[in-house]
PDB file of N, CA, C and O in Angstrom, chain B, residues numbered from 101:
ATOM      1  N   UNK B 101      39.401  50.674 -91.214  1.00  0.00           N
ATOM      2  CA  UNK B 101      38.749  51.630 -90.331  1.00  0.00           C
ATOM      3  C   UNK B 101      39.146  53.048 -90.731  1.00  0.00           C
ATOM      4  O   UNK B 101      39.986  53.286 -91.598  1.00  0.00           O
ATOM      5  N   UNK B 102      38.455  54.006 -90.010  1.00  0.00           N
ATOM      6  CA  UNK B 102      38.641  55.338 -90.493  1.00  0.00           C
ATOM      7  C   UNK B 102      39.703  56.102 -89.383  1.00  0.00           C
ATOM      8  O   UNK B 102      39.617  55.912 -88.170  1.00  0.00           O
ATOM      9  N   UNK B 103      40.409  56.726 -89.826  1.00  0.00           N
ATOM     10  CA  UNK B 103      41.543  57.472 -89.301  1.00  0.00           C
ATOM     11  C   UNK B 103      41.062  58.397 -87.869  1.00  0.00           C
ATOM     12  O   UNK B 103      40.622  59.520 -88.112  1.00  0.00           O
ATOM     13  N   UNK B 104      41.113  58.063 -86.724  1.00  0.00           N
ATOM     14  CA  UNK B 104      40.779  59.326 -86.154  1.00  0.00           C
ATOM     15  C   UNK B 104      40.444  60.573 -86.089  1.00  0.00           C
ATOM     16  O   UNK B 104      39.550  61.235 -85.562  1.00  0.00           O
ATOM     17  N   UNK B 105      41.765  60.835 -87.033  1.00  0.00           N
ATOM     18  CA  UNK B 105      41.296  62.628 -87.243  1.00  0.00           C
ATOM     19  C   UNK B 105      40.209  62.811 -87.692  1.00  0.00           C
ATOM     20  O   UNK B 105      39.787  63.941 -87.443  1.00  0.00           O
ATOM     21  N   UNK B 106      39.374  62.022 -88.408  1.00  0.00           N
ATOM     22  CA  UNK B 106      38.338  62.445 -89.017  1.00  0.00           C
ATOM     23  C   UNK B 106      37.273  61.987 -87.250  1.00  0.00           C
ATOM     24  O   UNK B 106      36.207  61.438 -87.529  1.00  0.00           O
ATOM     25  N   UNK B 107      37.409  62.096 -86.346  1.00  0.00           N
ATOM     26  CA  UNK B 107      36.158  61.856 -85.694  1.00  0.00           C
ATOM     27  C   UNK B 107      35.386  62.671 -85.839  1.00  0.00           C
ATOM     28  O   UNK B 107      34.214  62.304 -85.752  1.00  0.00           O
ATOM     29  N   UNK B 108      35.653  64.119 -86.118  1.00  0.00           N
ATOM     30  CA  UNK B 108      34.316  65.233 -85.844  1.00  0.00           C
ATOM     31  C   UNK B 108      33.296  64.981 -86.781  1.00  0.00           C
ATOM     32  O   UNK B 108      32.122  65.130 -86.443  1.00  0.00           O
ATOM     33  N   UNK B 109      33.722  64.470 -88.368  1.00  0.00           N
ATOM     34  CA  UNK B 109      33.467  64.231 -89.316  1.00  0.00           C
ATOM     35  C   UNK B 109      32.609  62.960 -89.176  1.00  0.00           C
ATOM     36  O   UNK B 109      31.447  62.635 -89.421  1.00  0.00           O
ATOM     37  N   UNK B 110      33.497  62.505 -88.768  1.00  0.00           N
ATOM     38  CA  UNK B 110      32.449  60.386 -88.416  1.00  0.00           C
ATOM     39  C   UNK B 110      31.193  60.766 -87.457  1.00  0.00           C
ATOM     40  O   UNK B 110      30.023  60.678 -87.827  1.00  0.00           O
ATOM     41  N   UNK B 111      31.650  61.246 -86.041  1.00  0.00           N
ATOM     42  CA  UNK B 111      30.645  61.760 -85.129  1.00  0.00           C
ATOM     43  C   UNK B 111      29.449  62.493 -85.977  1.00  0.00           C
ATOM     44  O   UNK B 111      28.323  62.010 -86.103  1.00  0.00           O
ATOM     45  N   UNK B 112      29.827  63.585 -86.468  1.00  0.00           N
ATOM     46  CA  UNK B 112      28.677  64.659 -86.978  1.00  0.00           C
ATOM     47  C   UNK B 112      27.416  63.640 -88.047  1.00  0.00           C
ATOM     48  O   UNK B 112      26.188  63.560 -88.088  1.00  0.00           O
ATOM     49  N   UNK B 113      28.457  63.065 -88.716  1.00  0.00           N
ATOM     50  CA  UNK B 113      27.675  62.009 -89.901  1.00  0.00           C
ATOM     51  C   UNK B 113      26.921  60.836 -88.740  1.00  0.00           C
ATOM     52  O   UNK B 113      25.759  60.719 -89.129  1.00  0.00           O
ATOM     53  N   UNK B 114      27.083  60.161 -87.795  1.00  0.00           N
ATOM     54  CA  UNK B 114      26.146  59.209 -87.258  1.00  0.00           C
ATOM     55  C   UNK B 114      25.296  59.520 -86.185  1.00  0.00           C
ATOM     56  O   UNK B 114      24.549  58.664 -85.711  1.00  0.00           O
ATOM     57  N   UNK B 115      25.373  61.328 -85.517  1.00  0.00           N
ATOM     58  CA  UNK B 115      24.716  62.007 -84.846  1.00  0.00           C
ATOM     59  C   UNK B 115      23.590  62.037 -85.759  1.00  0.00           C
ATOM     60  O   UNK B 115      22.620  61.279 -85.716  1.00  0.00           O
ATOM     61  N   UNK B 116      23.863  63.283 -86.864  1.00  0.00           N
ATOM     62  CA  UNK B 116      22.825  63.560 -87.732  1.00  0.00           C
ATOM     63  C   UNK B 116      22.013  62.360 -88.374  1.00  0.00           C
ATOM     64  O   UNK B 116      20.864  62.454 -88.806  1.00  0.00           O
ATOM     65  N   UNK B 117      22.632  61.453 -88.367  1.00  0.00           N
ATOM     66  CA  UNK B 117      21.812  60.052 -89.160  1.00  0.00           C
ATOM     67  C   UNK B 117      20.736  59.538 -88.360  1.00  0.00           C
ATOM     68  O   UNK B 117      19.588  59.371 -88.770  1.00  0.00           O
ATOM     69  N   UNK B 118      21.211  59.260 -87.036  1.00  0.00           N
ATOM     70  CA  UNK B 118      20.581  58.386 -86.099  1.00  0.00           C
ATOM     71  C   UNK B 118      19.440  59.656 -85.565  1.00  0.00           C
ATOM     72  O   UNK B 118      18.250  59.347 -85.615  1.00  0.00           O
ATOM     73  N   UNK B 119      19.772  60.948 -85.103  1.00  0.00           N
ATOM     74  CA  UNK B 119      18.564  61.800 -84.569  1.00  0.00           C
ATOM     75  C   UNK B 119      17.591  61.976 -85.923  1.00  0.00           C
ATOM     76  O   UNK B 119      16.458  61.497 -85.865  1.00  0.00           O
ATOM     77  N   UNK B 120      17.991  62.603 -87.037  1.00  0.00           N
ATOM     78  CA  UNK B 120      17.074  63.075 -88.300  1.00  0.00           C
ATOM     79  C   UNK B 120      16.149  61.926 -88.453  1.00  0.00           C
ATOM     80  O   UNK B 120      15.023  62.179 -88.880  1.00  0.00           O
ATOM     81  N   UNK B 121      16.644  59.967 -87.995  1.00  0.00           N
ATOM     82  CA  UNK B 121      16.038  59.428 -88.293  1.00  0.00           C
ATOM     83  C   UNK B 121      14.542  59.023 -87.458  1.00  0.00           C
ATOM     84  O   UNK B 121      13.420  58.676 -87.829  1.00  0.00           O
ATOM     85  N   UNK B 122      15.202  59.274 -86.133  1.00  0.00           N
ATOM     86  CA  UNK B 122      14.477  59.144 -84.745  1.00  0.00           C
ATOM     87  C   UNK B 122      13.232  60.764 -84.891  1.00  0.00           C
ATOM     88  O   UNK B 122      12.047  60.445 -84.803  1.00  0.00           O
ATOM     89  N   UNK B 123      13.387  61.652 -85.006  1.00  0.00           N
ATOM     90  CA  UNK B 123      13.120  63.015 -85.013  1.00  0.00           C
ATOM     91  C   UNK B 123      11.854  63.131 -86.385  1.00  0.00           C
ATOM     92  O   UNK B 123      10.669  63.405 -86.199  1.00  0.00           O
ATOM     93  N   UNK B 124      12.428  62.875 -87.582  1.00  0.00           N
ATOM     94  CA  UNK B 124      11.845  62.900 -88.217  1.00  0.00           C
ATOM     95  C   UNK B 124      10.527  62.081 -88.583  1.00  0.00           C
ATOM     96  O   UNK B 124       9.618  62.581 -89.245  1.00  0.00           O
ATOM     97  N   UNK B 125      10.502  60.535 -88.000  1.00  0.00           N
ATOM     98  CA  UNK B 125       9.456  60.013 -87.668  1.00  0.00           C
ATOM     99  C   UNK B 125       8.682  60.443 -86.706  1.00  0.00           C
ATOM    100  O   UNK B 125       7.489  60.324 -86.988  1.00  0.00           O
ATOM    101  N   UNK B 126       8.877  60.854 -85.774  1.00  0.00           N
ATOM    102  CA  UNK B 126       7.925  61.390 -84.554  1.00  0.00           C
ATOM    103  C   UNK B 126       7.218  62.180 -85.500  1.00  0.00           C
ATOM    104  O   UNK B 126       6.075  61.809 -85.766  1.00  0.00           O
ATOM    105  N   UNK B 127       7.712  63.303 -86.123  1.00  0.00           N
ATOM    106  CA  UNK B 127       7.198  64.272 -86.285  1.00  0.00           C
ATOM    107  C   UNK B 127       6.246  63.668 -87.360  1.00  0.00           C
ATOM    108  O   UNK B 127       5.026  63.798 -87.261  1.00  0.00           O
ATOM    109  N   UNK B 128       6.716  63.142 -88.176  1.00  0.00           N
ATOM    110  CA  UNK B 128       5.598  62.496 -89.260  1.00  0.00           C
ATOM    111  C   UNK B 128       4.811  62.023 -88.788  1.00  0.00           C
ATOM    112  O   UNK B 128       3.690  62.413 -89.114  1.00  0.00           O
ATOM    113  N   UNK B 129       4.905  60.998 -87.830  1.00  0.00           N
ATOM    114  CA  UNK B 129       3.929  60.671 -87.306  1.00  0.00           C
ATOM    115  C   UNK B 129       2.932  61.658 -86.617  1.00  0.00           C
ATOM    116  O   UNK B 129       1.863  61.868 -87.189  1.00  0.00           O
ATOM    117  N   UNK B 130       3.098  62.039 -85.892  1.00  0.00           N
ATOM    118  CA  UNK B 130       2.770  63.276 -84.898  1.00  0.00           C
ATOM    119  C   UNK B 130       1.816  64.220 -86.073  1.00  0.00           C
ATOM    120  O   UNK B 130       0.599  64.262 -85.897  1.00  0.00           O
ATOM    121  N   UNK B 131       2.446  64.977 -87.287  1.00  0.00           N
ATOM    122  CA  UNK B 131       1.346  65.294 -88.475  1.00  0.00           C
ATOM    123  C   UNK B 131       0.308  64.753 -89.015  1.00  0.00           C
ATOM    124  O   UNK B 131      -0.855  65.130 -89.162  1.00  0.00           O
ATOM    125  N   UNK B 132       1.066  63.513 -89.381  1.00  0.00           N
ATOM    126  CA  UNK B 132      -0.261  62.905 -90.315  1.00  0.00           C
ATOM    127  C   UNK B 132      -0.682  61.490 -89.871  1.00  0.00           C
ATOM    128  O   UNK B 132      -1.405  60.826 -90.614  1.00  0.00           O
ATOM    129  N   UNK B 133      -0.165  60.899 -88.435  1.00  0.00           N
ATOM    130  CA  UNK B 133      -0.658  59.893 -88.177  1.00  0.00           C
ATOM    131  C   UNK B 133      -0.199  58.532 -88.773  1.00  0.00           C
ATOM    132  O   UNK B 133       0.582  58.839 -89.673  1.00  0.00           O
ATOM    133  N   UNK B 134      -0.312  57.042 -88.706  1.00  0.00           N
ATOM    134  CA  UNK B 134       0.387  56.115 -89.355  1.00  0.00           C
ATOM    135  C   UNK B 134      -1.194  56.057 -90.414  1.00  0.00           C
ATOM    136  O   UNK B 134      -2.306  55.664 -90.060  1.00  0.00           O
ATOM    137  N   UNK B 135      -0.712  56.664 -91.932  1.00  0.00           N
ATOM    138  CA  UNK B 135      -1.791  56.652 -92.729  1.00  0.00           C
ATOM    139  C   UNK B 135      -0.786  55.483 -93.462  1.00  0.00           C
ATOM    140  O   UNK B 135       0.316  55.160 -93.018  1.00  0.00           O
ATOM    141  N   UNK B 136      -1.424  54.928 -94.687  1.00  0.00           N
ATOM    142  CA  UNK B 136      -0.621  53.686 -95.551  1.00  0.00           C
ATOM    143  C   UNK B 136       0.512  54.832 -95.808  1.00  0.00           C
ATOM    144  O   UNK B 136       1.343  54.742 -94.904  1.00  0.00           O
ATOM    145  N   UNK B 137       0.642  55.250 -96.173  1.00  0.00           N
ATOM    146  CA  UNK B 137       2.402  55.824 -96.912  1.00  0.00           C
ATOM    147  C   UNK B 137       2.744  56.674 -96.107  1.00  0.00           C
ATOM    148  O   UNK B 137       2.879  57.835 -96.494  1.00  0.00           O
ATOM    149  N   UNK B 138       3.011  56.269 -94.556  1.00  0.00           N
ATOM    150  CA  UNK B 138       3.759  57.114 -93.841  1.00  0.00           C
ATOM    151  C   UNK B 138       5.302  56.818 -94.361  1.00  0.00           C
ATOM    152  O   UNK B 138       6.211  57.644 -94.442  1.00  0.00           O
ATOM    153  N   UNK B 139       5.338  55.603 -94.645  1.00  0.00           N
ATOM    154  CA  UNK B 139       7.239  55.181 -95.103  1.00  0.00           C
ATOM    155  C   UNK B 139       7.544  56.164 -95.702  1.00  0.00           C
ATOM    156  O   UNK B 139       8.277  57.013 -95.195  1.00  0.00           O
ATOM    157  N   UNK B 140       6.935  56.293 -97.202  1.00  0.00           N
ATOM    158  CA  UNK B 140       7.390  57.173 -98.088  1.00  0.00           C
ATOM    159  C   UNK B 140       7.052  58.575 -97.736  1.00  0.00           C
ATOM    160  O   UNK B 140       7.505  59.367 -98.562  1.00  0.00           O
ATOM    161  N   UNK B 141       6.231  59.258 -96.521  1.00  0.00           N
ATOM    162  CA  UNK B 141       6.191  60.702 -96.115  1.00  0.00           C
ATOM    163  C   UNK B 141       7.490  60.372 -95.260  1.00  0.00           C
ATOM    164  O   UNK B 141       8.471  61.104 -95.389  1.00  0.00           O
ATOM    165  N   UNK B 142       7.516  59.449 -94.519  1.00  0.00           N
ATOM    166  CA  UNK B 142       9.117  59.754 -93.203  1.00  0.00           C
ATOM    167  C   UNK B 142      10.520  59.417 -94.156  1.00  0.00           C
ATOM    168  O   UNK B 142      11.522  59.941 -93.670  1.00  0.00           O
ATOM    169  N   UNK B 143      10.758  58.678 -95.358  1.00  0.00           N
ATOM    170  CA  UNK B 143      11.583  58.612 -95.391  1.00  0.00           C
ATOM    171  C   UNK B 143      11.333  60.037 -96.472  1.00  0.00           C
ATOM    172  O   UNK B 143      12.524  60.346 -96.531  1.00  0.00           O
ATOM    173  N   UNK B 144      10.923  60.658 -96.985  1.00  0.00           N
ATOM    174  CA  UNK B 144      11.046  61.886 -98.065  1.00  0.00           C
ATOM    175  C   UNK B 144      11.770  62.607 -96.787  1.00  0.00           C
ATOM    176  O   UNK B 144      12.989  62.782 -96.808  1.00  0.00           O
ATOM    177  N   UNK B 145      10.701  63.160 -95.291  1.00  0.00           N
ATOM    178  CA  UNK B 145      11.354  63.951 -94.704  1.00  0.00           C
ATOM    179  C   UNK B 145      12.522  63.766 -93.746  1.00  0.00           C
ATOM    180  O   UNK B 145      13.038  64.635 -93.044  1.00  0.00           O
ATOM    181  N   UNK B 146      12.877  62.367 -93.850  1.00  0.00           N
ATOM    182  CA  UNK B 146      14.422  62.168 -93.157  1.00  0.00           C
ATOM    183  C   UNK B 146      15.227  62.522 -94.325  1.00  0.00           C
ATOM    184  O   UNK B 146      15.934  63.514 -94.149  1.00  0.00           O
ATOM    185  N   UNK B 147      15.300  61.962 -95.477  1.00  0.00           N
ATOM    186  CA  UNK B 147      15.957  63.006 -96.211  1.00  0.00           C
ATOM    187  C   UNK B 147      16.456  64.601 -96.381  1.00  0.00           C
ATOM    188  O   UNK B 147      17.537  65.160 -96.571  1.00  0.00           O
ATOM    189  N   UNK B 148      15.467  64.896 -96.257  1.00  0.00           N
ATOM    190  CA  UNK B 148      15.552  66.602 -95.922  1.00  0.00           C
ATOM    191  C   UNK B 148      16.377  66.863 -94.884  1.00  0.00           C
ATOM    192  O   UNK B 148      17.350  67.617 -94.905  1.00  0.00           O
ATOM    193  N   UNK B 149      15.919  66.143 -93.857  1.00  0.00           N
ATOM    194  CA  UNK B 149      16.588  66.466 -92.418  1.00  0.00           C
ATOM    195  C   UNK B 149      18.140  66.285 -92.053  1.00  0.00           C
ATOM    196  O   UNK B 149      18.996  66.960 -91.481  1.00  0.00           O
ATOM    197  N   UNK B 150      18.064  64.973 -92.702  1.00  0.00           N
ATOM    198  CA  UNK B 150      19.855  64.452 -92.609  1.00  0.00           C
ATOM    199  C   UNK B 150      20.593  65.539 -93.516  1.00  0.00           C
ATOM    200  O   UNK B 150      21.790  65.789 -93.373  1.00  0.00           O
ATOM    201  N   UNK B 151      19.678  66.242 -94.578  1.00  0.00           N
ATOM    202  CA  UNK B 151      20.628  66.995 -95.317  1.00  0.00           C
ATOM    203  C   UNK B 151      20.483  68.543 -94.279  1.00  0.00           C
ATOM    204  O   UNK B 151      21.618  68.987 -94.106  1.00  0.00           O
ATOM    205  N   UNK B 152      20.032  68.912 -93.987  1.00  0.00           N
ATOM    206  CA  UNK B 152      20.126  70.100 -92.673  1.00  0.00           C
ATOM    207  C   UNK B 152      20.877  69.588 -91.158  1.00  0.00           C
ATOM    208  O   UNK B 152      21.746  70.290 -90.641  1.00  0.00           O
ATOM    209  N   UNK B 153      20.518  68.555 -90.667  1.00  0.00           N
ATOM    210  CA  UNK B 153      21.366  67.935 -89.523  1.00  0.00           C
ATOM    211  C   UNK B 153      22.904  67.912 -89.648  1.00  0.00           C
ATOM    212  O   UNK B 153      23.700  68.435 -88.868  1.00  0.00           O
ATOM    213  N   UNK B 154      23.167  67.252 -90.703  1.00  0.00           N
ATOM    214  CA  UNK B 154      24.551  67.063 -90.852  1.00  0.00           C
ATOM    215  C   UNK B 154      25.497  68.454 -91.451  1.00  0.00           C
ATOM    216  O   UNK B 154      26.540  68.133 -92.021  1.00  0.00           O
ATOM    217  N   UNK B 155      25.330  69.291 -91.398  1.00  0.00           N
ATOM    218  CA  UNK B 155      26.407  70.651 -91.824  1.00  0.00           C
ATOM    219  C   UNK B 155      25.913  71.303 -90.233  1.00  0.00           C
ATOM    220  O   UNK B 155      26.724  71.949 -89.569  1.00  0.00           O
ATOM    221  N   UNK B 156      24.910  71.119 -89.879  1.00  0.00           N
ATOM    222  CA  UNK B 156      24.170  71.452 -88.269  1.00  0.00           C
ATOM    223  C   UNK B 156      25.153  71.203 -87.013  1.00  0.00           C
ATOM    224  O   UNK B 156      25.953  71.863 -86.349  1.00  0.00           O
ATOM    225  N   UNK B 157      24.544  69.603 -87.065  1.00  0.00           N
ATOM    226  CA  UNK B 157      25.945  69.424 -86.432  1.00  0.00           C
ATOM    227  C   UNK B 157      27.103  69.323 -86.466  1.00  0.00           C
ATOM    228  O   UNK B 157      27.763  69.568 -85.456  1.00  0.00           O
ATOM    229  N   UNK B 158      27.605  68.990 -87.465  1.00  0.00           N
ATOM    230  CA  UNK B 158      29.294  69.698 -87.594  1.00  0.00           C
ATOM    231  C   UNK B 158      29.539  70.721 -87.341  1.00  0.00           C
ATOM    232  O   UNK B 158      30.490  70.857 -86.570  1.00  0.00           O
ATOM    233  N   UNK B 159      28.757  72.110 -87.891  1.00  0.00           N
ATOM    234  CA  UNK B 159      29.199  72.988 -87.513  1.00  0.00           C
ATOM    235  C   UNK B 159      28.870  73.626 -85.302  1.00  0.00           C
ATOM    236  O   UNK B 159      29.217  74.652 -84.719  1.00  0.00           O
ATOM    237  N   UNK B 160      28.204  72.556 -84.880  1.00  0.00           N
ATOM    238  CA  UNK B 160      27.359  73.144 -83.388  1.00  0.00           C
ATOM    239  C   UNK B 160      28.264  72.621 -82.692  1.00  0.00           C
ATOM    240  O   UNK B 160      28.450  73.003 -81.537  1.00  0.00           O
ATOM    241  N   UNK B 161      29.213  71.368 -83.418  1.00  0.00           N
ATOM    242  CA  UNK B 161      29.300  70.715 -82.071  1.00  0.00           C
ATOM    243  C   UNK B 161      30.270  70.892 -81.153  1.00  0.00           C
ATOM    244  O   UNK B 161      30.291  70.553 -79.970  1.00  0.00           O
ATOM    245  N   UNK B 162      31.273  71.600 -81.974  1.00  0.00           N
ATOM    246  CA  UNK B 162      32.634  72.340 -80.982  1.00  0.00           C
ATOM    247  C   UNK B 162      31.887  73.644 -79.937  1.00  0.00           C
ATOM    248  O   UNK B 162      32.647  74.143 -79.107  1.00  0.00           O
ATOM    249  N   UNK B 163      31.197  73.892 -79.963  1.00  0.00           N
ATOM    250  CA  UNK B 163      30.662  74.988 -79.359  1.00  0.00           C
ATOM    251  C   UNK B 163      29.890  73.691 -78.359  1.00  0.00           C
ATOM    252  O   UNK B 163      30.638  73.426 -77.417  1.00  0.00           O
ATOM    253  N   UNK B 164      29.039  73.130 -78.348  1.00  0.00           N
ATOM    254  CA  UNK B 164      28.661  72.355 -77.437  1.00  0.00           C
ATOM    255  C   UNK B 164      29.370  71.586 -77.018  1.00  0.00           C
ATOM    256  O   UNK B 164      28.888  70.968 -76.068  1.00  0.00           O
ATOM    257  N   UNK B 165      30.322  71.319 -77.285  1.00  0.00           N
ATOM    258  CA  UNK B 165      31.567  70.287 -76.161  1.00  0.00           C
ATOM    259  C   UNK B 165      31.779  71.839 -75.700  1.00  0.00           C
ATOM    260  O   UNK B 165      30.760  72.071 -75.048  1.00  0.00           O
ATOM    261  N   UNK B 166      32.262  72.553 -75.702  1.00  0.00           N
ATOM    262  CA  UNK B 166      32.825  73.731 -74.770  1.00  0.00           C
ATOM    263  C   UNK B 166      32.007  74.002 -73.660  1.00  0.00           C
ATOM    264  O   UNK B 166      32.467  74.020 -72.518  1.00  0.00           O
ATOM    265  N   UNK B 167      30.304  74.308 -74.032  1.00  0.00           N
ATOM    266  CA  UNK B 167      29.321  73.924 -73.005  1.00  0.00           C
ATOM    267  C   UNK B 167      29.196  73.402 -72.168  1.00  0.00           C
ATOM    268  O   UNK B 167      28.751  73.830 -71.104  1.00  0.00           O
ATOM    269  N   UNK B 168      29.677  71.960 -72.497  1.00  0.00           N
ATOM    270  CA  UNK B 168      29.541  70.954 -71.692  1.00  0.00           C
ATOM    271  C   UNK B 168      30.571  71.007 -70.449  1.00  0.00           C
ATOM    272  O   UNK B 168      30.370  70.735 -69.266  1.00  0.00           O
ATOM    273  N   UNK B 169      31.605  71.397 -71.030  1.00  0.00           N
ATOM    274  CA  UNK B 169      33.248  71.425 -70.530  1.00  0.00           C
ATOM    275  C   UNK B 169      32.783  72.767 -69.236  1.00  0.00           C
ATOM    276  O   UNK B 169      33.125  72.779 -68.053  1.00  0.00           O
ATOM    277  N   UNK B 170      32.100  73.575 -69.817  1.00  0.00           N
ATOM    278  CA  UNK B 170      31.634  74.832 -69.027  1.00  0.00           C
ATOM    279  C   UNK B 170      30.757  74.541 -67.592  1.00  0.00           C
ATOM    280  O   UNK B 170      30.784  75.022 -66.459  1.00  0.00           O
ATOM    281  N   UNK B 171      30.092  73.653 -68.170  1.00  0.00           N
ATOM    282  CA  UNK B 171      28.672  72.890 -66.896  1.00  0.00           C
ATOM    283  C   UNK B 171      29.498  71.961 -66.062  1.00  0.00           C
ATOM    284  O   UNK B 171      29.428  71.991 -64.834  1.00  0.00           O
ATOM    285  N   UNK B 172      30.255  71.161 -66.690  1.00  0.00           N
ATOM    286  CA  UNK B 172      30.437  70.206 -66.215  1.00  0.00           C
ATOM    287  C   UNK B 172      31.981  70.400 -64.666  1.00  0.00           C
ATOM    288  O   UNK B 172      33.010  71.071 -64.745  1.00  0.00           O
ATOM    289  N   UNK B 173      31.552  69.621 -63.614  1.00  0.00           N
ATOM    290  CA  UNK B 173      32.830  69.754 -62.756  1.00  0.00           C
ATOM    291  C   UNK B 173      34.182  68.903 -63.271  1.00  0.00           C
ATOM    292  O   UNK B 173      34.144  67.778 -63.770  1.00  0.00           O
ATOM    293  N   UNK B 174      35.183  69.571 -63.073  1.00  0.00           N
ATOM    294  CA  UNK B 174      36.449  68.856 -63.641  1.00  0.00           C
ATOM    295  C   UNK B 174      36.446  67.911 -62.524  1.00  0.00           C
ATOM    296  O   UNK B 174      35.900  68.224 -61.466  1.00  0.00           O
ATOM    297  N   UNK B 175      36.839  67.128 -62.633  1.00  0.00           N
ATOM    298  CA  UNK B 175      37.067  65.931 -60.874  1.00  0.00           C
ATOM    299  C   UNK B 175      38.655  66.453 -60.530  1.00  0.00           C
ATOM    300  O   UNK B 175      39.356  67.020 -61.368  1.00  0.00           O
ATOM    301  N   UNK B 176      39.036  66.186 -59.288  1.00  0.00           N
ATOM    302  CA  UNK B 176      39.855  66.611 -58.166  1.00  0.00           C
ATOM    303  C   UNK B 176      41.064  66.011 -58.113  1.00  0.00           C
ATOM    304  O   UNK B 176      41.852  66.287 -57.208  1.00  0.00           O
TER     305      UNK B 176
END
């Protein structure tokens, strides 16, 4: 298994994987419709995406846990 310390690192890598993958199909779809080679249009642009998602979220996500920490009530 992987060392803890690395969670921001593990987190950021299966955030960006799992949304770019979810995200990026909609949107393909959503453009060009399920034509025969939507695979090869969604997986070209999950590619792209996971490579922008992942330095994205690594770098967002300490700022959004602070957010959260900000919204959220501490309990009593």
């Amino acid at each position: 298994m992987i060392n803890p310390k690395h969670h921001r690192i593990v987190f950021s890598f299966f955030m960006s994987l799992l949304m770019s993958c979810i995200m990026s199909f909609i949107i393909s779809v959503f453009n060009v419709g399920f034509v025969s080679n939507i695979v090869m249009i969604w997986l070209k642009a999950w590619a792209f995406a996971f490579v922008v998602a992942f330095p994205a979220i690594f770098l967002v996500s300490p700022l959004v846990h602070k957010l959260v920490s900000l919204v959220l009530k501490e309990s009593e």
